[in-house]
N, C-alpha and C positions, 0 to 999 in steps of 0.2 A: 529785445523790444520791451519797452515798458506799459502795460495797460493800463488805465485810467477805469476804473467801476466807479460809479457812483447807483442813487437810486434815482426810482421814479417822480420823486421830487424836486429832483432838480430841470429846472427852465431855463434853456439857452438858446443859441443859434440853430436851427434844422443842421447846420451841415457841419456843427459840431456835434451833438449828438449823433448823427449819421458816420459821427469816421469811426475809421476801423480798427484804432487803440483805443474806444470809446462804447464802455457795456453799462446798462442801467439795469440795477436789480427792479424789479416791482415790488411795488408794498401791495396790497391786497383794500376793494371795495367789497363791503359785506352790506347787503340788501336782504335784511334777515337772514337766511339761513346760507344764501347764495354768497359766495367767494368770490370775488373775480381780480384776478390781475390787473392791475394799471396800466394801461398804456397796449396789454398785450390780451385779454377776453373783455375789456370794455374800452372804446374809444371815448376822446373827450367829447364829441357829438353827443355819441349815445348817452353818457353822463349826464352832460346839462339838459339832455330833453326827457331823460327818466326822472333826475332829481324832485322837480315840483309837482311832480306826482308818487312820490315816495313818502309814503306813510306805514309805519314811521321811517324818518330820515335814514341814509345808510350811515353808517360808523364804515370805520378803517382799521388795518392791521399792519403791525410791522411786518417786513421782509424779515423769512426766518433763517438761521445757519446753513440750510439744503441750501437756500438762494442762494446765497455767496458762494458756499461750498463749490458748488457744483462751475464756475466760473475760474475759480482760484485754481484749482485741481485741473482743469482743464490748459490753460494758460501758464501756470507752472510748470506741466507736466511738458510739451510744448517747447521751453525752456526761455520762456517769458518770466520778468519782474508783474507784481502787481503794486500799485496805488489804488488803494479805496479809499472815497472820501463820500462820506454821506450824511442827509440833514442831521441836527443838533440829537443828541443822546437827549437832552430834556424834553422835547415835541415828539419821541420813540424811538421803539427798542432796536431801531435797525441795526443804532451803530455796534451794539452789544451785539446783535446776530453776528454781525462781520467780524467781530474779535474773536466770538465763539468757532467761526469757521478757519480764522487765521488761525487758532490755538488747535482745529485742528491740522493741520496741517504744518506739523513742527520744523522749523528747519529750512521751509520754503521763503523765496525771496518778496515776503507780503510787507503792505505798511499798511494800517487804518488810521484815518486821521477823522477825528470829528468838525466840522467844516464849523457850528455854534451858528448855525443859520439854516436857510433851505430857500426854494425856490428860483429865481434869478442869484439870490446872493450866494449860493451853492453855485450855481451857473458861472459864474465869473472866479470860484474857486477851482472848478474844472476844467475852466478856462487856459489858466496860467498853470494849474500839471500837465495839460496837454503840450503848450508852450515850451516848458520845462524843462518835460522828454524829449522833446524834439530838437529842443538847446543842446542836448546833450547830458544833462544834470544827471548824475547818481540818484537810484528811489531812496538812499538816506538825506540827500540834498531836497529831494520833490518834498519830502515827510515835513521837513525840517522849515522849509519854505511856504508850505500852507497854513503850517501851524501860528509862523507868524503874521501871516495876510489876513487869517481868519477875522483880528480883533479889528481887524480896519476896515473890514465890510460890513456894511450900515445898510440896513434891509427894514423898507418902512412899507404900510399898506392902509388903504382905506374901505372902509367896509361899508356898506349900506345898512347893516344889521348886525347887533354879534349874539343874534340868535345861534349861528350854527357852529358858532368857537364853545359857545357856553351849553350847547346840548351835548354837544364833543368832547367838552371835558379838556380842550386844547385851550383853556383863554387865562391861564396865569396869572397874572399880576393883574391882569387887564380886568379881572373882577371889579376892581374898585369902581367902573364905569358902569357896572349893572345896577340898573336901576334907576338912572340919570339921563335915560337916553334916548324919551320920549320924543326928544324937537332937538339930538342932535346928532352927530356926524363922526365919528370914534376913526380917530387916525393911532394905528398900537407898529410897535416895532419889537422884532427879534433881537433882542439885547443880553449877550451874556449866555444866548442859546434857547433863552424862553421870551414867553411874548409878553409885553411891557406894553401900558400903557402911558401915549405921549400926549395927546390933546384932544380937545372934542371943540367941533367949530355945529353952526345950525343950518347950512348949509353943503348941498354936494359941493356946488362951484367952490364954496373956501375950502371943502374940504382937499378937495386936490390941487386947490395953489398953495395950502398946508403942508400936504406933503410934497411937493417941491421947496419948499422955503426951508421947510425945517431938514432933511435934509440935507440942503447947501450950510445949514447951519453947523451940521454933525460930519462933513467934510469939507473942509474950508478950501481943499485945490482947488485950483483952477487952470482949463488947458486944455491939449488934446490930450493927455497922455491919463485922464481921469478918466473911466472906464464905468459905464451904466447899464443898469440891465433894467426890463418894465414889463411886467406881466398882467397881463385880465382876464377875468370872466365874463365875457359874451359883450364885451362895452367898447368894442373898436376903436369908433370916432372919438370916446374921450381920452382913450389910451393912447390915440395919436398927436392928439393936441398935450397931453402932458408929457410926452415923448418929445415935442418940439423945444417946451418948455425948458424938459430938463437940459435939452444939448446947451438953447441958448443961455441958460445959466449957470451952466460948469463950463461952456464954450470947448465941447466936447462932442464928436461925431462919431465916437467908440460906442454908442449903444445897440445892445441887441431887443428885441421885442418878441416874448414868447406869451403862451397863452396855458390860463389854470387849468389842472389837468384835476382825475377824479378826486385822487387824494386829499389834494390839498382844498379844491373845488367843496369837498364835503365837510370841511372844518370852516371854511371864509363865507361860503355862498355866493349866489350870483352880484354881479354889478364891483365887486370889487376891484381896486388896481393898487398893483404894487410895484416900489421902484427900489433899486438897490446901487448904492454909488462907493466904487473905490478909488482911491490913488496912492499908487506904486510911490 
């Protein structure tokens, strides 16, 4: 059997995440001095209803070697393959922990693959090694097959603020927008594995028919076989209506809908939505 690890950054389906060739390292929320695992000693409830009373703001850690360690060693021992695939090495140091724990474990049947994205668009890359394995595919074939999918997942997001990318120390390129962005709307993408900025409209409403357009610009399929993922913080009803959006504009019913977890919750902030589109 082949396992599929990723982290807790990545956003997909409940009942992909839920199968049982499917493990999520946690990265770690730190609320001053308090540590807490993602997903496993803080829910995202409890996150978004601590956060706006969090002074100061929490920061985040990478997943360390232990993490992975202790998963790989288990599962190879077992007499499992592994595939790990986790957010961008330039957004942190998870993917480095995973290598450091594949390195130790010499000899075993590990691949790490850096995904150069996170969130839904890590999601849709977990996606298809699940798929993969279950094809059949050799983990030198899975390695070899993500590596090339990576550059064609296109992962955009809109933010209400980029107060908390730029207290985070997470906002990259996207700096060039600090300062500008009294009366507007900062729509940035994960490009190349760091976050980029794409445009800024003065408006929420443009800003989220923005990131549907642009995009449809930045994958030009169209079909059912183009595959979408859409993530939010606490914004349902907009996230449903740009969920609608995006099907009827890729003309594509493959989308999945997941929702911002601490992690990442603590770099974007509330109100935000992100959407991520590939085609095979």
């Amino acid at each position: 059997m082949i396992r599929v690890v990723t982290d807790s950054t990545c956003e997909a389906a409940p009942e992909l995440m839920a199968h049982p060739a499917v493990t999520a390292v946690p990265l770690y929320v730190l609320f001053g001095q308090e540590a807490l695992k993602d997903g496993v000693e803080i829910t995202q409830r409890d996150f978004w209803a601590r956060l706006p009373k969090a002074n100061p703001l929490p920061t985040t850690s990478q997943a360390t070697p232990n993490d992975f360690l202790e998963p790989f060693r288990r599962f190879t021992d077992a007499g499992d393959q592994v595939i790990a695939v986790t957010l961008s090495a330039k957004l942190s140091g998870t993917y480095e922990s995973a290598v450091q724990a594949k390195a130790a474990l010499p000899d075993r049947p590990i691949e790490v693959v850096d995904s150069l994205t996170t969130s839904v668009g890590l999601g849709l890359i977990v996606q298809e090694a699940l798929a993969l394995s279950e094809g059949g595919a050799s983990l030198h074939e899975i390695a070899t097959r993500l590596e090339q999918m990576r550059r064609g997942v296109h992962f955009l997001f809109a933010l209400d603020t980029l107060e908390y990318l730029q207290r985070g120390g997470r906002i990259g390129k996207a700096q060039a927008f600090v300062g500008t962005l009294l009366s507007f709307k900062p729509i940035l993408a994960v490009d190349g594995g760091e976050v980029t900025p794409v445009t800024r409209v003065r408006s929420r409403r443009k800003a989220l028919e923005s990131l549907v357009d642009t995009l449809g610009h930045r994958v030009t399929a169209r079909g059912p076989q183009v595959r979408l993922g859409l993530t939010h913080a606490g914004v349902p009803d907009e996230a449903a209506e740009v969920a609608e959006k995006l099907c009827q504009h890729f003309g594509s019913s493959s989308l999945t809908v997941g929702s911002l977890g601490p992690v990442l919750g603590t770099h974007v902030g509330p109100g935000t939505i992100g959407a991520a589109a590939y085609a095979p």
